[in-house]
C-alpha positions as CSV (number, residue, x, y, z in Angstrom):
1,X,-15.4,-21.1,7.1
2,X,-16.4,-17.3,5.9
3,X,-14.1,-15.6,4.1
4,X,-13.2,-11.9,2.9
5,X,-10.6,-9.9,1.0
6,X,-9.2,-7.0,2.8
7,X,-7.4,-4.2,0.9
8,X,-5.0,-1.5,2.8
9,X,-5.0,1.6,1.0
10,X,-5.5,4.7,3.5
11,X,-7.3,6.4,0.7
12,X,-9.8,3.8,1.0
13,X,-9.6,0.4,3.1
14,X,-12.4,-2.0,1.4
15,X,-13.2,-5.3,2.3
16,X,-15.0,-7.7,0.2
17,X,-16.8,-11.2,1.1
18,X,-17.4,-14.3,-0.6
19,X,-21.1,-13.5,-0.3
20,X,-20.6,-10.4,-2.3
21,X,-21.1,-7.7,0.2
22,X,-18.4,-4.8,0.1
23,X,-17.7,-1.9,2.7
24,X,-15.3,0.7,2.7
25,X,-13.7,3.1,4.5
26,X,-11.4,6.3,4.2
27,X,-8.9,6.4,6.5
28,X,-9.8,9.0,9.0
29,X,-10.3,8.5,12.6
30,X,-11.8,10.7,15.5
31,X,-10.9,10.4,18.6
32,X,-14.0,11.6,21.2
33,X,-15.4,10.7,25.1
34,X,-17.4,8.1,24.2
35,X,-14.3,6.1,21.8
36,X,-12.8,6.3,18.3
37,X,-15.2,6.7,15.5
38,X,-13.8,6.0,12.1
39,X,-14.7,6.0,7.8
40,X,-16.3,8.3,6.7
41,X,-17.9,9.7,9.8
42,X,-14.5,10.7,10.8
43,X,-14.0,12.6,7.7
44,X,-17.1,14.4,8.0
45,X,-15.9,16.0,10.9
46,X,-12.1,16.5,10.2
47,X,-11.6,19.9,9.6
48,X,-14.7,20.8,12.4
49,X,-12.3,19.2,14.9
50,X,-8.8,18.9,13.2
51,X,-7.5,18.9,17.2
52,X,-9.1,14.9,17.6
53,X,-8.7,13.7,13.9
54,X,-6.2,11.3,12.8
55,X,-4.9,10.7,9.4
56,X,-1.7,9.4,9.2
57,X,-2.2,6.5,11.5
58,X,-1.6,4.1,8.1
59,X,1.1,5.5,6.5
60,X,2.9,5.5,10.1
61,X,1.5,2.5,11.4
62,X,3.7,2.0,14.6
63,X,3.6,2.1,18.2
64,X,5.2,5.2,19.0
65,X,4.0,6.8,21.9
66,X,1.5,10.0,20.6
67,X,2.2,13.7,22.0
68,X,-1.0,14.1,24.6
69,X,-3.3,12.5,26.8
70,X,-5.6,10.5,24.7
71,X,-8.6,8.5,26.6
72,X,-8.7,5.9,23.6
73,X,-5.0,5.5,22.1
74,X,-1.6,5.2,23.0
75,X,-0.2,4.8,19.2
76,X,-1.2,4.7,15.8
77,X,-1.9,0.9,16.0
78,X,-4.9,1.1,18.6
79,X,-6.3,3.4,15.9
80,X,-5.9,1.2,13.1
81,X,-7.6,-1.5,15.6
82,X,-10.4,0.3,16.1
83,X,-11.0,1.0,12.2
84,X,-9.7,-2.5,11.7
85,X,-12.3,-4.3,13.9
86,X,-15.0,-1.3,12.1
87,X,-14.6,-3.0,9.0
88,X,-14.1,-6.9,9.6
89,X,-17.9,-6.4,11.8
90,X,-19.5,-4.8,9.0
91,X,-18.5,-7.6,7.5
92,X,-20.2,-9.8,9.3
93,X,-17.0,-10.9,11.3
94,X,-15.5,-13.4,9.0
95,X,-13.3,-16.0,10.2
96,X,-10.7,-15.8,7.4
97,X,-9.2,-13.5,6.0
98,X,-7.2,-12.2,2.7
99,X,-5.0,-9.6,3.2
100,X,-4.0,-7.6,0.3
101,X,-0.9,-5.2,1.4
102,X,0.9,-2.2,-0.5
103,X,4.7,-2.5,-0.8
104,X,4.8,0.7,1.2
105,X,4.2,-1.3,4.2
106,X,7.7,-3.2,5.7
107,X,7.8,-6.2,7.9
108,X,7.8,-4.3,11.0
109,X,4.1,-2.8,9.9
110,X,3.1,-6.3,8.8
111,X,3.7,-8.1,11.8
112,X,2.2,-5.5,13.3
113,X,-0.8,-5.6,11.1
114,X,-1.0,-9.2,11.4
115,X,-0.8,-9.1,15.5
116,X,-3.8,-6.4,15.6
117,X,-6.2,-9.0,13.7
118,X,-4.9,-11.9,15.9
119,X,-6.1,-10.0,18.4
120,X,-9.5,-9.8,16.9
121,X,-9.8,-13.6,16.8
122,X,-9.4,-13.7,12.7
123,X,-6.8,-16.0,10.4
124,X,-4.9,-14.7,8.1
125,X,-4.6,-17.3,5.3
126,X,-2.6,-15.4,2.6
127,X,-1.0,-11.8,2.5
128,X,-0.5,-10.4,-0.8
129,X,0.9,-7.5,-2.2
130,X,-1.9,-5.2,-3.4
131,X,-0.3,-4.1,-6.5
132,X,0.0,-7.6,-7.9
133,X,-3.4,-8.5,-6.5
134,X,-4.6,-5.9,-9.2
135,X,-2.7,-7.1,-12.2
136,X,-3.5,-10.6,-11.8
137,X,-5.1,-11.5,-14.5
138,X,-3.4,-9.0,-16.9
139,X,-0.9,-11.4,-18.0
140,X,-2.5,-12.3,-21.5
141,X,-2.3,-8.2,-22.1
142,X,1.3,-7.7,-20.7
143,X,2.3,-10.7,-22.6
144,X,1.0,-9.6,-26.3
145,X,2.7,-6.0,-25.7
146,X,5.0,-5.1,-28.4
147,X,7.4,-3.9,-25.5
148,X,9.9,-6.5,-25.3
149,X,10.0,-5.7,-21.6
150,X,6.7,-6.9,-20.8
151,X,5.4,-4.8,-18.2
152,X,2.8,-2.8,-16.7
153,X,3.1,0.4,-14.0
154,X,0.5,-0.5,-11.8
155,X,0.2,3.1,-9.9
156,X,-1.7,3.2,-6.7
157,X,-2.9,6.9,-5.2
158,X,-2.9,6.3,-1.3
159,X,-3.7,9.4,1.1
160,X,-0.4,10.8,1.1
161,X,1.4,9.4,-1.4
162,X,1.6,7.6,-4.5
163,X,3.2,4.1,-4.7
164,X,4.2,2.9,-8.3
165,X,5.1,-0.6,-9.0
166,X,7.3,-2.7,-12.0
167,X,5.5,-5.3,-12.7
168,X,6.8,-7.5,-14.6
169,X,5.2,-11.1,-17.2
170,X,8.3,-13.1,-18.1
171,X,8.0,-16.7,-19.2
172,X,4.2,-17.1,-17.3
173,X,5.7,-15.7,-14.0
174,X,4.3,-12.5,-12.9
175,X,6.3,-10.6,-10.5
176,X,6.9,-7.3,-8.8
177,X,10.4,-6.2,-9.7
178,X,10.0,-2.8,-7.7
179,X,8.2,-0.3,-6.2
180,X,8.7,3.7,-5.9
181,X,7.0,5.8,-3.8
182,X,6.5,9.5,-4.5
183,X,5.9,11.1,-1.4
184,X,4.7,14.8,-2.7
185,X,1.3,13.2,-4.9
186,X,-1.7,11.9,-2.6
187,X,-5.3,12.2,-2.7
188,X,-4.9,14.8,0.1
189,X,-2.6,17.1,-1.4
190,X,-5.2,17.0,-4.6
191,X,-8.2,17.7,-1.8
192,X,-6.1,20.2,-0.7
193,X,-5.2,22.0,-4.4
194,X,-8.5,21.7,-5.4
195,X,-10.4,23.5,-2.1
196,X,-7.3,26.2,-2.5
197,X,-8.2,26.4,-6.5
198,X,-12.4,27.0,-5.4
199,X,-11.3,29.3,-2.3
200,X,-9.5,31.8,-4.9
201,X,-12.5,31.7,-7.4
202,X,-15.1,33.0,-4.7
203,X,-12.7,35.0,-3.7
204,X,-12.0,36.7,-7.3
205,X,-16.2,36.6,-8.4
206,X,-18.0,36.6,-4.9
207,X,-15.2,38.3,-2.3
208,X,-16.2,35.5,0.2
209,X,-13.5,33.2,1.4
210,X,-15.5,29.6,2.0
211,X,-12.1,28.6,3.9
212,X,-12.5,31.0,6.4
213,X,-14.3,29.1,9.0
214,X,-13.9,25.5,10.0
215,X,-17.6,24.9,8.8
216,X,-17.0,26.5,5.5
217,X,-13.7,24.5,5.2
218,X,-15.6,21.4,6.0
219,X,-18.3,22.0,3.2
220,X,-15.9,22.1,1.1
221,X,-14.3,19.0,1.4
222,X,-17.6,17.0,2.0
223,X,-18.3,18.4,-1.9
224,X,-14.7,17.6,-3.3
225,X,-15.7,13.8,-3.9
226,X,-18.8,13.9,-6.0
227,X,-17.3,16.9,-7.3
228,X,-14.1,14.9,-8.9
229,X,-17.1,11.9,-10.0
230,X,-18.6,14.4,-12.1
231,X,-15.1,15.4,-14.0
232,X,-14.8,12.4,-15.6
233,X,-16.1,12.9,-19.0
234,X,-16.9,16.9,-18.6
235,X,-14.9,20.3,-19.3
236,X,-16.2,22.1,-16.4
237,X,-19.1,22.2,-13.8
238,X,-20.5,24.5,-11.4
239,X,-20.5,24.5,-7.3
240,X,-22.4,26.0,-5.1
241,X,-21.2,27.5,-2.1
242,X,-23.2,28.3,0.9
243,X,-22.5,31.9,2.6
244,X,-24.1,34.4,4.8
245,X,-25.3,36.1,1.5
246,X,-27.0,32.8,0.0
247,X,-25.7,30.3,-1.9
248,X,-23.0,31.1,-4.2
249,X,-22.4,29.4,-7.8
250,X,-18.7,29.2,-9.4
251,X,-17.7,28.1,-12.3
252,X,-14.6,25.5,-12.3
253,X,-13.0,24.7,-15.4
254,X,-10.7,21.2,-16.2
255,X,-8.5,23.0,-17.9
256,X,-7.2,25.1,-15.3
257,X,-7.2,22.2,-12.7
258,X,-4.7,20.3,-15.1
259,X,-2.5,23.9,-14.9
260,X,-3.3,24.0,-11.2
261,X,-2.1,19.6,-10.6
262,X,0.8,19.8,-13.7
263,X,3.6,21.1,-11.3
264,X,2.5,18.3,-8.8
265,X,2.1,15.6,-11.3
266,X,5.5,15.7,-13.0
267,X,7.2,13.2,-10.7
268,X,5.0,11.0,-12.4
269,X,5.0,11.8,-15.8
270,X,8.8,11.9,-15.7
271,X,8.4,8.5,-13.9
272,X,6.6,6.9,-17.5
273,X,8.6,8.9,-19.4
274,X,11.5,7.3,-17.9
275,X,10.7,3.9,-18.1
276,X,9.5,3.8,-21.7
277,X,6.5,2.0,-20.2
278,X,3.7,0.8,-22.9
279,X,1.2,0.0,-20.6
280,X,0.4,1.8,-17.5
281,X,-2.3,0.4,-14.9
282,X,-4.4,2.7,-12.7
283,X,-5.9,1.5,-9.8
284,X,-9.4,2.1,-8.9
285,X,-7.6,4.6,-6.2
286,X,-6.4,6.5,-9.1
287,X,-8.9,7.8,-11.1
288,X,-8.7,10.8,-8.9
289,X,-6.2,11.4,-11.2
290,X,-7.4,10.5,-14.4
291,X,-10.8,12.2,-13.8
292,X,-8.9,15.7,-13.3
293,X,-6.4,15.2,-15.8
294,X,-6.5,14.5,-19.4
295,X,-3.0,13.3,-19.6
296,X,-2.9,9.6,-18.9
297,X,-6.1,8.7,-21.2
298,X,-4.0,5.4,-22.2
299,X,-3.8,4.4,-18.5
300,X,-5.8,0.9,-17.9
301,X,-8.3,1.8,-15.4
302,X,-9.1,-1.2,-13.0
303,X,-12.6,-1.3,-11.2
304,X,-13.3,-0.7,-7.5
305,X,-12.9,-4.7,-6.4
306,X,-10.5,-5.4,-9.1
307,X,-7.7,-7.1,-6.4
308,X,-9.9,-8.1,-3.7
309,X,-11.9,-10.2,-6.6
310,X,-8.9,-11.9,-8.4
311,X,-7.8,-12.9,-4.5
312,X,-11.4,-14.5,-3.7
313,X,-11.3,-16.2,-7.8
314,X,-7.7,-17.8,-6.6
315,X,-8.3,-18.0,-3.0
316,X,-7.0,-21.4,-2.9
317,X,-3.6,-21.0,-4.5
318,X,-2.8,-18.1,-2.4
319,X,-3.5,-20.9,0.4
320,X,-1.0,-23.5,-0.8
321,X,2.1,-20.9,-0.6
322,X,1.0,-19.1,2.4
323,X,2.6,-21.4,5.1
324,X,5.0,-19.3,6.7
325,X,2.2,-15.8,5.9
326,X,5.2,-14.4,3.6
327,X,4.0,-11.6,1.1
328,X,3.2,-13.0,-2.3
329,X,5.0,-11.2,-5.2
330,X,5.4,-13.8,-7.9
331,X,2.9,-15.5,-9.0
332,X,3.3,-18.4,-12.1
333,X,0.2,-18.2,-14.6
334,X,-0.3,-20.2,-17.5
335,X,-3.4,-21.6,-19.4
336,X,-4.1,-25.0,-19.4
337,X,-6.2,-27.4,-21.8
338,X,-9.9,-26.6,-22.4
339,X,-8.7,-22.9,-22.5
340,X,-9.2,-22.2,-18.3
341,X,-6.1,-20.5,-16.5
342,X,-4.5,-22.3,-14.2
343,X,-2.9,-20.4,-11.8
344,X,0.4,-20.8,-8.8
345,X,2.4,-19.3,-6.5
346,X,5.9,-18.9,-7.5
347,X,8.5,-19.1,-4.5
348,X,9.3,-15.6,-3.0
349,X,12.2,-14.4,-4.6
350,X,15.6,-15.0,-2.2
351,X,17.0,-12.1,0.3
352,X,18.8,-10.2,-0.5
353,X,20.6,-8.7,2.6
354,X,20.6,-9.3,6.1
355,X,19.5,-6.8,8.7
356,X,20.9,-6.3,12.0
357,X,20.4,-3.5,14.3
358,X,18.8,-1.3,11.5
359,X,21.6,-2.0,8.9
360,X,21.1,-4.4,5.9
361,X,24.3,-6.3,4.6
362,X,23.8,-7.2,0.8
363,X,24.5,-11.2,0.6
364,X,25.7,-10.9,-3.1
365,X,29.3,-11.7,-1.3
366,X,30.1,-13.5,1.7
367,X,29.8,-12.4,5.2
368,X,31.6,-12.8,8.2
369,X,29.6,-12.8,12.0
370,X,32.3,-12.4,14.7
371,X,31.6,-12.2,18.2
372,X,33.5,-9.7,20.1
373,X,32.0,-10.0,23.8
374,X,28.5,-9.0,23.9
375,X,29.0,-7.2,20.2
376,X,28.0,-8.5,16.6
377,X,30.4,-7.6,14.1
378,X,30.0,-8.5,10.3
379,X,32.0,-7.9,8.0
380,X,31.9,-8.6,3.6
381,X,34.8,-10.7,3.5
382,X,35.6,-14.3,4.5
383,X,37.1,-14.6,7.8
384,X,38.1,-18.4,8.9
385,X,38.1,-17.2,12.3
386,X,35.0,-15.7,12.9
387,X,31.9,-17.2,14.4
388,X,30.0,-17.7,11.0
389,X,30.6,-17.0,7.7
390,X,27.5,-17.3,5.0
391,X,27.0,-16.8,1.3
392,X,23.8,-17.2,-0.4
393,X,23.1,-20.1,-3.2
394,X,19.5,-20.0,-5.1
395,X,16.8,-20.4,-2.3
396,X,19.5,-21.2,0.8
397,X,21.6,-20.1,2.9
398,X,25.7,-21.2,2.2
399,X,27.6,-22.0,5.3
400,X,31.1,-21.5,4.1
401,X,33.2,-21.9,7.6
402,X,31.2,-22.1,11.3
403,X,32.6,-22.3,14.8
404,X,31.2,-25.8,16.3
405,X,31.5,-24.4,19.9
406,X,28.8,-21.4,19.4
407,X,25.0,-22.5,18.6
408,X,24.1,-21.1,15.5
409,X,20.3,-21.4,13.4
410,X,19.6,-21.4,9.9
411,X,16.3,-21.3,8.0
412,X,15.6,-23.5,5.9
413,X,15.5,-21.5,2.8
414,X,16.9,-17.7,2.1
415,X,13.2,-16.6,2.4
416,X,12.6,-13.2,3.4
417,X,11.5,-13.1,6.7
418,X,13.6,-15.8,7.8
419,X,15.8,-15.5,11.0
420,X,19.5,-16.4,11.5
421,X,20.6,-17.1,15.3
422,X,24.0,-17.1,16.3
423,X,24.9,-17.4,19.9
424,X,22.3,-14.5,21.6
425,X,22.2,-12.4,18.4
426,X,19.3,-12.4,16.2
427,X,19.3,-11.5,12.9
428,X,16.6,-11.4,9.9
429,X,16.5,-12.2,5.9
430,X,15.2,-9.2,4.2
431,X,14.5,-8.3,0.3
432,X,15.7,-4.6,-0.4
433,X,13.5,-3.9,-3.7
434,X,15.0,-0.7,-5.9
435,X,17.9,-0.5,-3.9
């Protein structure tokens, strides 16, 4: 069977085959008569029609009724279909697939996810977590860190925000011990600094505003790409700027973009400094960063299919431990004779609360599930006479006290994701990472 590697990041969703062949897509959407158009096509015309252009529909993947009449979508999700089933038929529709998911998305966005490609006829044989996906075969670096720590920050630049991740090399295992999200850095709010920055140059030497119209504004923005390529290794470039007068060259200078992104980059900076981190990991999302500022030159840079190719090179372990489709964030490595890794899944790490009706009950003490009538009650204490009463040992669930009368479920194993049924009430095993 055909397989690929999809990669979730809003900034840019790529997908990569086991032929080679690699597509990608920002994630913009526009909404017209004839359907939903998506990629870069989308972005093209985002601020000509900002009224039918979607943006967030990633971030705030959900099914939440949207404000207005729309021919094509009722919620965020049938957008993320449409780009969705974009990319898995340039693709050449393959029958399996890899997912590779940021920690920013919870279970509720996952199933969701993983409903929306069931819908397209695919299988999903392994989901996991896009930040480890990158650092998979960074253990012999982490490991021969002087940093007794052993650990990376993997950071990941979405369109709105920036997700940085713990990762952790301990005794072959590779693990994500958290993740942080800082909403205020994203590639958009960079865009959006940048076109300011260029709009108050012309302004200052040419006393034209290339903002003013939407067509100026979208010129703008279809330069800012290639414009941040051409950073990398420079001091300053010039742009040229079309106006009624002719075109229009300015001068832009790093220097003054590091001023202009310093403010906005300190949640980060105080983020490494914090941690004491030797080794920080940029993903391929990231250079935007590093190719406008000069202050994270020790950052490892990672290539454009850096994760999607360690998935395809260990496609088959991530098959063995992807029965029940939980997210993978442990993964054992270790290199065996003849010098070739060898490389398997660790078991997920255990719960560690349970949710019910949006609140999550830590399971580092035992809790007690009374029924009261139609009504749930827990409480963190052990109560002979309620209907359950749980701890948590290693991988499984402890029953300390039950009442035989009312039918109660178990998993198997303290998993997250698994589901605990007690009379009519539902519950759910969930990790709370950082918190």
């Amino acid at each position: 069977m055909s397989t690929a590697v999809l990669e979730f990041n809003d900034q840019a969703l790529l997908i990569k085959t086991q032929q080679g062949e690699v597509f990608c897509e920002p994630g913009f959407a526009l909404h017209t008569e004839q359907g939903i158009i998506t990629g870069l096509a989308a972005r093209q015309q985002a601020w000509l029609q900002p009224q039918n252009i979607f943006r967030e529909y990633w971030r705030q993947l959900n099914q939440a009724q949207l404000p207005g009449d729309q021919q094509w979508a009722r919620h965020h999700a049938d957008i993320a279909f449409a780009q969705l089933k974009s990319l898995v038929t340039k693709a050449g529709s393959p029958e399996q697939l890899i997912l590779s998911v940021p920690g920013t998305f919870d279970d509720q966005q996952l199933s969701l996810l993983l409903g929306l490609l069931e819908a397209m006829q695919v299988t999903i044989i392994a989901v996991i977590d896009s930040s480890l996906a990158d650092c998979l075969y960074l253990g012999d670096s982490i490991k021969n860190l002087e940093n007794p720590h052993k650990q990376t920050l993997h950071v990941d630049l979405q369109l709105h925000q920036l997700v940085v991740s713990h990762v952790s090399f301990e005794r072959n295992n590779l693990r994500i011990k958290a993740h942080q999200v800082i909403p205020d850095i994203g590639a958009s709010h960079i865009y959006n600094a940048l076109a300011s920055y260029i709009r108050d140059l012309a302004i200052k030497n040419h006393r034209f505003d290339p903002l003013h119209t939407s067509e100026g504004e979208q010129a703008i923005y279809n330069q800012l790409p290639e414009l941040i390529k051409r950073f990398g290794g420079i001091s300053e470039c010039d742009l040229s700027i079309g106006s009624p007068r002719g075109d229009l060259l300015i001068l832009l200078r790093k220097k003054d973009i590091e001023a202009l992104l310093a403010s906005r980059l300190q949640s980060l900076t105080r983020l490494i400094g914090k941690t004491a981190a030797s080794d920080i990991t940029f993903s391929h999302n990231t250079k935007l960063i590093s190719a406008l500022h000069s202050g994270f030159t020790t950052a490892r840079e990672l290539d454009k299919t850096q994760g999607v190719d360690n998935c395809l090179r260990d496609r088959d372990s991530l098959v063995e431990q992807s029965d029940s489709l939980h997210r993978i964030t442990s993964i054992q490595q270790t290199v065996s004779y003849g010098g070739r890794r060898k490389t398997d899944i660790a078991p997920p790490a255990p719960a560690t609360h349970l949710l019910h009706h949006g609140r999550a009950w830590p399971l580092d003490e035992p809790l007690s599930l009374c029924i009261d009538g139609k009504r749930l009650n827990i409480t963190p204490l052990v109560d002979n006479s309620a209907a359950l009463v749980i701890s948590i040992n290693h991988q499984r669930l402890n029953i300390i006290h039950r009442d035989s009368a009312i039918p109660i479920e178990l998993p198997e194993t303290a998993e997250p994701g698994g589901k605990v049924f007690i009379g009519d009430h539902q519950l759910r095993l969930i990790e709370v990472c950082n918190g």
